[in-house]
C-alpha positions as CSV (number, residue, x, y, z in Angstrom):
1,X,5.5,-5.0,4.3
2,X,5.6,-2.1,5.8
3,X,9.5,-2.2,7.8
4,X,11.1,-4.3,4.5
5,X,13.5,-2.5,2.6
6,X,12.0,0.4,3.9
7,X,10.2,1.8,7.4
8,X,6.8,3.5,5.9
9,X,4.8,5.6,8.9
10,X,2.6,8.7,8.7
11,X,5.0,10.9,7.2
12,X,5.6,9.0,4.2
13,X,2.4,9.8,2.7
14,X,3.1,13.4,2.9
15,X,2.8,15.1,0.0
16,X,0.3,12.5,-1.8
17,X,-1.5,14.3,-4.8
18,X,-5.1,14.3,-5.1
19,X,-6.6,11.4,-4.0
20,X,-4.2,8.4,-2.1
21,X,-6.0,6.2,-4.3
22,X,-9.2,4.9,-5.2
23,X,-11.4,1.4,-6.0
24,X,-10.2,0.1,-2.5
25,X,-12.4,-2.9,-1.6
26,X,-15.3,-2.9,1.3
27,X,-14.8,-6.6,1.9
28,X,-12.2,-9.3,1.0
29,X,-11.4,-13.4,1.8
30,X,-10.6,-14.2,5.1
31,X,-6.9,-15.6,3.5
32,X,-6.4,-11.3,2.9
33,X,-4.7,-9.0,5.7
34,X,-5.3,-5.3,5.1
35,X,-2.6,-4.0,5.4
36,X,-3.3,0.3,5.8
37,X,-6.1,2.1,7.0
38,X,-6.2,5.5,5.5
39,X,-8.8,8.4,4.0
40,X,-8.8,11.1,2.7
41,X,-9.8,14.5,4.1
42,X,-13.8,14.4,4.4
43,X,-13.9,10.9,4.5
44,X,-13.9,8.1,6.9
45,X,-11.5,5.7,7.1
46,X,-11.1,2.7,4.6
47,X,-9.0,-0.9,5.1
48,X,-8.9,-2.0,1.5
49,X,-5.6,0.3,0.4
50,X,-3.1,-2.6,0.5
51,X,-4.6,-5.8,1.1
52,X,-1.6,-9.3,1.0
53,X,-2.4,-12.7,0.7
54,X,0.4,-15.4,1.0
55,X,-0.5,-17.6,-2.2
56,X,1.2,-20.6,-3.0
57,X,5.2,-20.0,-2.8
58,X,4.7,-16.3,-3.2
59,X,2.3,-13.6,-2.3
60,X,-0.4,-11.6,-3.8
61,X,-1.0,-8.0,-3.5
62,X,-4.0,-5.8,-4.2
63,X,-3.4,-2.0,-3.9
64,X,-5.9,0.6,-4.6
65,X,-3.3,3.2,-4.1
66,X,-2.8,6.0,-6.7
67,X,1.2,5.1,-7.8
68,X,0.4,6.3,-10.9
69,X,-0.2,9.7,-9.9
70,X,2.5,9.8,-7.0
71,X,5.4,8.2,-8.9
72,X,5.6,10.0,-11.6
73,X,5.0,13.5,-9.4
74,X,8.2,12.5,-7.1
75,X,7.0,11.6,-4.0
76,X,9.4,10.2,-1.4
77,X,7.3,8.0,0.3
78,X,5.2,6.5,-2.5
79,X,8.7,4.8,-4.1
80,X,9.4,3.7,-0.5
81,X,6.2,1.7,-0.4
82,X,6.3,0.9,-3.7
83,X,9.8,-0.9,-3.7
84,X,8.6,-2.4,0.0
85,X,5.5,-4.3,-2.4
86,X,8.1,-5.5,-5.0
87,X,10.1,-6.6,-2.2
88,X,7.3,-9.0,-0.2
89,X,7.5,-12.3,-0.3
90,X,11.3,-12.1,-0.8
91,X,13.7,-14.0,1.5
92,X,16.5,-11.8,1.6
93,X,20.1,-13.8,3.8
């Protein structure tokens, strides 16, 4: 999720306005994968972001991110990431 369409690292959350997102869960079923750990300054690091779950012949997502706050401000990395989570599941030849 993170290296499909696009390669997302450090750098891509750059530039994220106020908060990089909020409601991100403390626990989840054992079927979910978090995908990012991240915080923001002043507080400690959280798992629940971007959590994926294959589920039946697709996948399922949860994101706690703030897209919409960072898409419509223009950031870079934030339509990276968020065309890499439209992309999962995809089986691209």
């Amino acid at each position: 999720m993170l290296n499909f369409p696009n390669k997302i690292d450090e750098k891509d959350f750059d530039g994220w306005i106020q908060e990089r997102g909020l409601y991100f869960p403390d626990e989840w079923a054992d079927n979910f994968e978090p995908i990012l750990e991240m915080n923001d300054q002043g507080e400690s690091p959280k798992q629940g972001s971007l959590l994926y779950a294959e589920y039946g012949d697709g996948v399922f997502i949860y994101t706690g991110l703030s897209f919409f706050r960072e898409l419509p401000a223009g950031v870079p990395g934030a339509y990276k990431l968020f065309i890499n989570l439209i992309s999962a599941g995809k089986n691209i030849e």
